[in-house]
N, C-alpha and C positions, 0 to 999 in steps of 0.2 A: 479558143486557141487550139490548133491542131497541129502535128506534124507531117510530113508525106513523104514519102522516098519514092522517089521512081526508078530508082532500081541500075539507076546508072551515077552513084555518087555521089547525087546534088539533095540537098533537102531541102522543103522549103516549111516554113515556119510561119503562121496565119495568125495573129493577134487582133482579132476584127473587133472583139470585145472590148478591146482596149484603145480602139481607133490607129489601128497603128497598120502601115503600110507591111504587104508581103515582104519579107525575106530571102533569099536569095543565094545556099552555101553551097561550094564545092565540097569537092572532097575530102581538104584540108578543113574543115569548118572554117574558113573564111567568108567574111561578110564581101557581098557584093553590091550593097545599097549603102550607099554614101551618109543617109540619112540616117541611119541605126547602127548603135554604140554596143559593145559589150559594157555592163557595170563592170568599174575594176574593184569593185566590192565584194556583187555576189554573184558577175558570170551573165547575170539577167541582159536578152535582147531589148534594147529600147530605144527611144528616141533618142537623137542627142540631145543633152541638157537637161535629163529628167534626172533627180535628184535619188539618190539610192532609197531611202528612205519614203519615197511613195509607191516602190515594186519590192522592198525586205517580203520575202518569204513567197510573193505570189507566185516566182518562177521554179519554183521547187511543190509549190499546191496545185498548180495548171498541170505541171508536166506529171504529175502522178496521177491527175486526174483524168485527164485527157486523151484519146486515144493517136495515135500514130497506125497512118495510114498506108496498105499496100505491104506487109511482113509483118511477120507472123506474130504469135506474143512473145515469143523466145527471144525474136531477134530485136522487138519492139523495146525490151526490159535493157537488150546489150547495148541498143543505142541510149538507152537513159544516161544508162552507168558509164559510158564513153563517154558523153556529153558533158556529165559535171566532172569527168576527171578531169579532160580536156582543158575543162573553160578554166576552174578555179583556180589550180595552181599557176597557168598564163597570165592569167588576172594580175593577181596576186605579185609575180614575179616583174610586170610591168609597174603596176604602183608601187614596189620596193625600190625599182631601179630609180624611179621619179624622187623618192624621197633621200635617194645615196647619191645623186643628183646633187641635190640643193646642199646637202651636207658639204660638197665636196670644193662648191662653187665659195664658199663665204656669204660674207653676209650682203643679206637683202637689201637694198640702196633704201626702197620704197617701206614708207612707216605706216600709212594708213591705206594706200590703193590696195585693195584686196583680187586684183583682175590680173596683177603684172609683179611680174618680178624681176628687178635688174639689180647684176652682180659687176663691180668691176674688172678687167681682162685685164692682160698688157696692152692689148690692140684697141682696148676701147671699153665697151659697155657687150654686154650679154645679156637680153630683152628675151623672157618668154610672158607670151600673152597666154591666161589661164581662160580658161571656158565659163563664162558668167553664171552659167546654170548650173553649172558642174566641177568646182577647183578642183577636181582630182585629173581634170581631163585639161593639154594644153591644146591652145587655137597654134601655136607654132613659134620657135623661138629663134630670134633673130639678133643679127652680129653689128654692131653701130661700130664701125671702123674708124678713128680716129688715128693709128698710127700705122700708115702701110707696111712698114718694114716688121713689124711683129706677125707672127702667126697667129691666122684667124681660125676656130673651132669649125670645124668640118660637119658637123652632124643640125648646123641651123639650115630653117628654113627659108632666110631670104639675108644679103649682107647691103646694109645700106654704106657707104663711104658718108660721115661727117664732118663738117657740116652739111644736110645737103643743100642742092642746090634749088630745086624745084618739088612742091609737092600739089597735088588738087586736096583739099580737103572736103572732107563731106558731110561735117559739120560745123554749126556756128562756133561752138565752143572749143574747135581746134582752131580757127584759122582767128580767132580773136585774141586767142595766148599768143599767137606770132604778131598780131597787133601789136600787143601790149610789151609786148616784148622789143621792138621795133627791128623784126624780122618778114614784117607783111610779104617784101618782097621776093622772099622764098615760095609763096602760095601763085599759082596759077590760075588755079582754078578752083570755085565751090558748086555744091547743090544748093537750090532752093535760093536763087538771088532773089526772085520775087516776095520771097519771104523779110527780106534783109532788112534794117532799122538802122544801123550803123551807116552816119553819112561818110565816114574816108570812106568804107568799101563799097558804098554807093556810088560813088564817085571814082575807084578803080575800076568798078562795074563801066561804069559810061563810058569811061576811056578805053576799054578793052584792055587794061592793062591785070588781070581780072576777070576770066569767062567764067560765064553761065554756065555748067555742064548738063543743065536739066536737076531730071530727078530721080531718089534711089530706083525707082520702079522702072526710069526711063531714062538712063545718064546716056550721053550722046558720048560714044567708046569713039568713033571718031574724030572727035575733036581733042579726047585726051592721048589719043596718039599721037597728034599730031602737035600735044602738047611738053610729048618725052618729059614726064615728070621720072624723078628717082622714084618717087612713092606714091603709092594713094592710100589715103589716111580712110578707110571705110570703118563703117559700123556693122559687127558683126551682129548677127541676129539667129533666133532659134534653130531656123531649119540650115544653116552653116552655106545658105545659096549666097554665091559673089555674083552671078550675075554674068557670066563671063568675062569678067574683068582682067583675066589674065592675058588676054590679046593685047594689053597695051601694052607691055613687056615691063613695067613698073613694079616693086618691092607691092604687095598688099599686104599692108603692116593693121592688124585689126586696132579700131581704138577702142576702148568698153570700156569709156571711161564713166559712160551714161549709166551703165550698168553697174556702176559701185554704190553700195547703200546707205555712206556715209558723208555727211558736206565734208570732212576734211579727207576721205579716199577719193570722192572727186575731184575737188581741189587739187592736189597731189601729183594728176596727170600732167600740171603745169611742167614738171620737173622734168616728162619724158618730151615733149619738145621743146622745151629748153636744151637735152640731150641731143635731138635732133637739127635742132638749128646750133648747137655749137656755141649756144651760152649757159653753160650748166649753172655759172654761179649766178649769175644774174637771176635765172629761174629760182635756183636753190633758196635766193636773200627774199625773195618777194613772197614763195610758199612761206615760208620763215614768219614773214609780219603777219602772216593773214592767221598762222597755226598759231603765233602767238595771243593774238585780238580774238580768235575764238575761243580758245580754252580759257582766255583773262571774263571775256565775258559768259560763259557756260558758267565757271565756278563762282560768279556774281549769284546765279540763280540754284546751286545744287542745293544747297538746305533751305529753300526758302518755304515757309508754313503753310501757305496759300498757295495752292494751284488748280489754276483757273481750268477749266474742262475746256474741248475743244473740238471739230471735228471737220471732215476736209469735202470738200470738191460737190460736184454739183450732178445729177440724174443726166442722162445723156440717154436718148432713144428708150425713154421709157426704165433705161437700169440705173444703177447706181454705184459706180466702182469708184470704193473705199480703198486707201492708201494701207498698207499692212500695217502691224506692229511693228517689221522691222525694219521698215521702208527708208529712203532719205528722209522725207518730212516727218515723221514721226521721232526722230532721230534730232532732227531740228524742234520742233514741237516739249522734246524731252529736257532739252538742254537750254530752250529758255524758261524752262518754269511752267510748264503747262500738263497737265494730264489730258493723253489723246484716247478720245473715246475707247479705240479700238487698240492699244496697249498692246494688251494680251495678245491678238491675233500674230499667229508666227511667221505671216508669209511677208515677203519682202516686196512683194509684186502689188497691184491692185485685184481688190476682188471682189466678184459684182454679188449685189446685192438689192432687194426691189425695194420701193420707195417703204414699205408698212415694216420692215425689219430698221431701216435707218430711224424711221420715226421715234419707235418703240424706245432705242439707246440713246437717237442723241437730241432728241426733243427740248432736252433740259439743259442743255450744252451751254455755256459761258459765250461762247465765238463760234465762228463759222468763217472756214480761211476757201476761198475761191478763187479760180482763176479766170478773168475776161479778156478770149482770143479775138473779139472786135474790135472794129474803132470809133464804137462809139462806147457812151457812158456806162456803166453797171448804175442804172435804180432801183429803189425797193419798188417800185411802181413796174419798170421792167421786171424783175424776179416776180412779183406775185402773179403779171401776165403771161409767164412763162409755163408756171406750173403751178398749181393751186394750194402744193404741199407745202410750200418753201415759207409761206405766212404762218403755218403753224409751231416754224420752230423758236423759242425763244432767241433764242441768237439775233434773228428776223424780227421780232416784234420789240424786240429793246437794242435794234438799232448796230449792233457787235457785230457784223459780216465785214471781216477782211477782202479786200480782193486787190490782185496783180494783173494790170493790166499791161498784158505783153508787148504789145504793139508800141506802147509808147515810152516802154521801162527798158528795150532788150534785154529782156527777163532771157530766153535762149541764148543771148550771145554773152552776156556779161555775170550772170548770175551764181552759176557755175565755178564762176572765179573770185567768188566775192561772198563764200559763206561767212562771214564773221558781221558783212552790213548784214544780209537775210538773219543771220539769230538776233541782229541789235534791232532789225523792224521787230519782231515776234516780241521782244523782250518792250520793244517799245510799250506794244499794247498790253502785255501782260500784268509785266511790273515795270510800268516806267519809273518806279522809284529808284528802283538801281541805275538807273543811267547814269554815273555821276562819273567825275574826272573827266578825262578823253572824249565821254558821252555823252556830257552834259548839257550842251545843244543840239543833238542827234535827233535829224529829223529822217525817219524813213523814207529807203530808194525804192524801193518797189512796193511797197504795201500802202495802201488806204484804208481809209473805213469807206463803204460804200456811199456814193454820195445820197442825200436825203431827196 
């Protein structure tokens, strides 16, 4: 990391060590790269979404260590001392306003979504989406207008009128709530139809009642123009790129709802388009049965003696990306009764790991939960031709591999909305003793044993 001044007001600030794109300030220390955040923690230049807590202390160790380039040491020491005056108390003075904010607004609609916060207005609802990487940081907050004649808050970023009328969604697990909801007809458009499993929207598909818009990497912007939707329901993702999607002239209301790390905060997002289609209580009563049926069956399994070990997913290209401790499935894993290998580990995300470290932990494992994105079978005679490791694990050799077979479950489109079946599969296999009452003929929707 170095600084440079050229002498005409602009600095620029080089983090190569840390893989991180050039910087880019004026004179104002203002950021001119889109990509890189001040922490409103500690002032630290960084990516967006990089969590305070993996840069605590290094921007305050670099910059004393490192030199600044093109003036002198006098002036080099004056730009330090300017730099943390500058950054901190701005910081600082932005995350208090965020939090005199929320104070000010009442209370939070949302119980378990950790991404979104909705307050009610007179004019309607008050939506800010939080930054999945980073909750102190918002993706932008927006005004769900349900009664014109009231005044709407001046300082959002996009005003939707509700109900609306048209949306493309750009994922499975948004335009399936407007299914289930029996709203479909508000969706226009999705990504990834070739993906699809769901025969209505196979079948909207054919009709064209229903366009393909392509794919995130390659959405066809002309067709949603020509589609005049109110919104496009996108997924936000690390580097904060839309894509140019702003050419359709459409609200881009971020969804991240993928990015919550608990089945009932995902779940949960049901409620925001319920919000947006204009049946709140409809949405409301349905989260309701499902938030009920999960926590009736989590506390089936919270004191149970036995808990079964467990551990997830499958070697891809040679690596091996493990589900975190704090992850959704680990979260699910926890709450039917199972101890997951990897507990402890803090991160929320996946994280890779080579075939002789998974061995070494979960060798000894009860189960092994998989997921199979083909259409054909998962067998143990398939997995052993796969990889040579996979017959060593007990799991494998006594027969105990879970696996979801997406293609034929709409594990993507329906799964999401339906964490109380996913904990009563796990609980199936774990402790099928507790299945009683309601449960009592409970046969799992998306889990198997792998077939013999």
């Amino acid at each position: 990391m170095f600084l440079r001044h050229d002498g005409k007001g602009r600095r620029e600030v080089f983090l190569g060590s840390r893989s991180i794109k050039c910087i880019v300030y004026d004179k104002n220390l203002s950021p001119l790269r889109k990509n890189i955040r001040m922490c409103p923690r500690c002032g630290l230049l960084v990516r967006q979404g990089e969590a305070h807590r993996r840069h605590k202390s290094f921007f305050e160790r670099e910059l004393q260590r490192l030199p600044v380039q093109g003036v002198s040491r006098k002036t080099e020491s004056a730009m330090r001392k300017l730099w943390l005056l500058l950054l901190f108390p701005l910081m600082a003075c932005s995350h208090q306003t965020k939090q005199t904010e929320e104070m000010a607004q009442g209370d939070n609609l949302m119980r378990y979504a950790k991404n979104i916060s909705v307050y009610e207005k007179d004019y309607g609802y008050r939506a800010e989406v939080l930054c999945p990487w980073d909750t102190t940081l918002s993706l932008g907050t927006f005004a769900f207008v349900k009664d014109t004649t009231k005044a709407v808050d001046t300082d959002v970023k996009g005003i939707l009128h509700v109900p609306v009328r048209s949306v493309i969604s750009f994922s499975a697990t948004q335009w399936s709530v407007f299914m289930r909801l029996g709203e479909i007809d508000r969706v226009k458009g999705i990504l990834e139809g070739r993906f699809v499993a769901d025969s209505t929207m196979l079948s909207l598909l054919a009709q064209q009642k229903v366009y393909d818009i392509g794919t995130e990497a390659a959405a066809d912007v002309e067709r949603m123009i020509q589609l005049k939707p109110d919104a496009l329901l996108y997924s936000p993702y690390f580097d904060g790129n839309q894509g140019g999607l702003n050419v359709t002239g459409a609200v881009l209301f971020p969804f991240a709802d993928y990015m919550e790390n608990t089945p009932l905060g995902r779940a949960e997002w049901i409620r925001v388009i319920g919000m947006l289609a204009g049946c709140e209580d409809k949405a409301d009563a349905w989260f309701a049965d499902i938030e009920r049926r999960y926590n009736a069956l989590s506390g089936l399994c919270a004191n149970v003696e036995h808990r079964p070990t467990v551990f997830s997913d499958l070697a891809f290209n040679g690596q091996w990306y493990v589900a975190g401790g704090r992850s959704y499935i680990a979260k699910l894993f926890a709450d039917a009764g199972a101890d997951y290998i990897w507990k402890d580990n803090p991160s929320t995300a996946s994280v890779p790991m080579d075939a002789e470290s998974i061995l070494a932990k979960a060798q000894k494992a009860d189960f092994w939960r998989v997921i199979n994105s083909r259409n054909t079978s998962m067998t143990y005679a398939t997995l052993a031709k796969e990889n040579p490791v996979y017959p060593l694990f007990d799991a494998y050799k006594n027969h105990r591999i879970i696996v979801c077979d997406i293609m034929q479950t709409g594990y993507f489109e329906q799964s999401q909305c339906e964490p109380d079946l996913l904990l009563a599969d796990f609980i199936h296999f774990f402790h099928p003793e507790l299945l009683t009452g309601e449960w009592a003929d409970y046969q799992p929707k998306y889990y198997h044993f792998v077939d013999e």
